[in-house]
N, C-alpha and C positions, 0 to 999 in steps of 0.2 A: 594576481591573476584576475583577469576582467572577467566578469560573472554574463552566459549567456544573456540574450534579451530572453531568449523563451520562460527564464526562471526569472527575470524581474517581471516579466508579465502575468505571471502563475500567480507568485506574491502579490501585485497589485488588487488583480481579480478576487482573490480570495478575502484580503483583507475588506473588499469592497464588499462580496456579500457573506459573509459570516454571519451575521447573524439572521438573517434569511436561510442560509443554508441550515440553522442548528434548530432550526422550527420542522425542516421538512425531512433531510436525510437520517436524522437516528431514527423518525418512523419508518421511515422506509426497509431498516435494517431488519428492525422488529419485527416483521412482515417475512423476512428472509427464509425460512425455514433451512434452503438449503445449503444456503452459504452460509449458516451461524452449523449445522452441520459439519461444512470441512474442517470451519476455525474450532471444533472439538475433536475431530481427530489430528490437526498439529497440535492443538493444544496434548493430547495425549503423548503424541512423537516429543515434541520436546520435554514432557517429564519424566520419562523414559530415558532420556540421552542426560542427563544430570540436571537440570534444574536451571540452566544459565541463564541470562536475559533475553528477555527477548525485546524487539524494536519494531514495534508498527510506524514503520515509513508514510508519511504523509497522512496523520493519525486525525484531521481537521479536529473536531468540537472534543472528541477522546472516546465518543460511544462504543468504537471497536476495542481501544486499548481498556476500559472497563467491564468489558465483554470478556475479555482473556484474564483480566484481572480476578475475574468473578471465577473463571474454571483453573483456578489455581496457579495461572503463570504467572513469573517476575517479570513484567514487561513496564514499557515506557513508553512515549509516544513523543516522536518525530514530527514535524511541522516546518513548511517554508513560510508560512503567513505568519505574525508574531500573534494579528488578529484572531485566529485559529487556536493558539496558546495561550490568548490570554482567557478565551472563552473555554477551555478544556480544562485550564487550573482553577478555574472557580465552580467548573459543574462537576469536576473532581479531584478536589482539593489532597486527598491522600494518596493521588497515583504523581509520579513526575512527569512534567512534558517538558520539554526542548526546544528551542527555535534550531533549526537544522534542515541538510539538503540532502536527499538520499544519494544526488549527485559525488559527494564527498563528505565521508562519514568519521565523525571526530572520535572512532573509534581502535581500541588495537586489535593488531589482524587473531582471527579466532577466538575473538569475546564475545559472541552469541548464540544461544542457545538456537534461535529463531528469529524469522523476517518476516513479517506479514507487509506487503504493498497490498492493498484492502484498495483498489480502484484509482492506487494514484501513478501508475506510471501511466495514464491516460492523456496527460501534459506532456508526456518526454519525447521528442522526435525520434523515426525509427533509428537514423545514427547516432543516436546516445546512451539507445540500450547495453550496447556490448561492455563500453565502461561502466553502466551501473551496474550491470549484472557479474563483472567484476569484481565491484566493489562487497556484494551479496557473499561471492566467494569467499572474498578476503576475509569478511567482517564475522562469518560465520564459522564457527568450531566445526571438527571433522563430525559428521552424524547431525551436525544442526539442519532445520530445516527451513524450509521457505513456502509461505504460501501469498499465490498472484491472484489478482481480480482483476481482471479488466474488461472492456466490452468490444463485442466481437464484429470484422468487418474490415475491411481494407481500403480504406480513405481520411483524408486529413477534414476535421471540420473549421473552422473559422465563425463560429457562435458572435455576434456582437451581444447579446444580451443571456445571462442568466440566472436565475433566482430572484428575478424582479428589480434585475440591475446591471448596468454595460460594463460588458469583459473584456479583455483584450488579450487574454490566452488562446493558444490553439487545442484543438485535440485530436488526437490520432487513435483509430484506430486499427486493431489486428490480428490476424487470424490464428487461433490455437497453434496449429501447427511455426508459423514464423516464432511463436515467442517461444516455444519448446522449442527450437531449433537455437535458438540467442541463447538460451539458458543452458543447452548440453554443451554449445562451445565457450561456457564461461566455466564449466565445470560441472553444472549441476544438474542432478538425473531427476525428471520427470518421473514420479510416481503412482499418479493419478489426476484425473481431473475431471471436471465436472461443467458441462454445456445445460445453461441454461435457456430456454426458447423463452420468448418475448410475450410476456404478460401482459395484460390491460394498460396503458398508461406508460408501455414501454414500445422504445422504437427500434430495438436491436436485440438479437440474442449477449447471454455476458459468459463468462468461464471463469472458472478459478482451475491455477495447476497449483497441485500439490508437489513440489522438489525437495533434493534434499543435496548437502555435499556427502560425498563418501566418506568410508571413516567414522568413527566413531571416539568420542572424545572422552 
């Protein structure tokens, strides 16, 4: 199977500034208040629901996946750049990371507890949502849940440079309501969610939805 360009471009880009990136975005996180927030009420839902794994899709340096690791969940972290992986297993060395695509998950159907995408389906064009979010479905136990980041807005960007280095990925943005609407026809019910407005040094509002599949495992 011939692998999109948009995911060999993702890969390049990331591998390119990785370590640029791992200076600026876990502070950023830290700063979060409201989005480390939601990642404690999935964190809740999924120990609730049995304990299973969970899979922060597109996990870059692993600050998120040591974040969930810290509020007691069995999580792992997911990566398309190898770059990203190899800098996530040495800044933490007793969680696992993966080279992997949330595009096609080398997983079996209803082996997860929980999903966190933590701002990375912001690479995936809007026609490729419905099979990852698919994929969300498949990979998640009945009652697991799912939490989305992404930033809000209804246009494609074309960035050449960033993190103090040339990219050659796209980005998409989109509107709350479009990605709840992708997510109930892949199965999954929107539970809450959370619109954040555009802070100093930000140029967009962001959201996170909180979903889950039905069912209980």
């Amino acid at each position: 199977m011939v692998e999109p360009a948009y995911l060999a471009a993702v890969r390049e880009s990331y591998d390119t500034v990785a370590e640029e990136y791992v200076r600026i975005v876990p502070d950023r996180f830290a700063g979060d208040a409201l989005g480390r927030g939601m990642l404690a009420a999935f964190a809740e839902l999924v120990r609730a629901n049995g304990e299973r794994p969970v899979a922060d899709l597109g996990c870059g340096p692993g600050h998120v996946t040591a974040h969930l690791a810290a509020l007691g969940v069995p999580v792992f972290g997911v990566d398309l750049a190898p770059k990203m992986v190899e800098i996530a297993r040495r800044r933490y060395p007793t969680l696992r990371f993966e080279v992997g695509s949330m595009t096609g998950l080398d997983l079996p159907d209803g082996h997860l507890g929980g999903i966190v995408a933590w701002w990375s389906i912001f690479h995936l064009p809007r026609e490729a949502l419905p099979a990852v979010f698919a994929e969300f479905h498949r990979t998640l136990t009945p009652g697991g849940s799912l939490l989305v980041g992404f930033h809000v807005g209804d246009e494609d960007l074309h960035p050449e440079h960033a993190y103090g280095h040339p990219v050659s990925y796209r980005a998409y943005l989109s509107p709350p309501d479009v990605i709840s609407d992708l997510l109930h026809q892949a199965g999954l019910v929107v539970a809450a969610r959370l619109i954040q407005e555009p802070v100093p040094g930000q140029k967009r509002p962001q959201a996170c939805l909180l979903a889950g599949k039905p069912g209980r495992s």
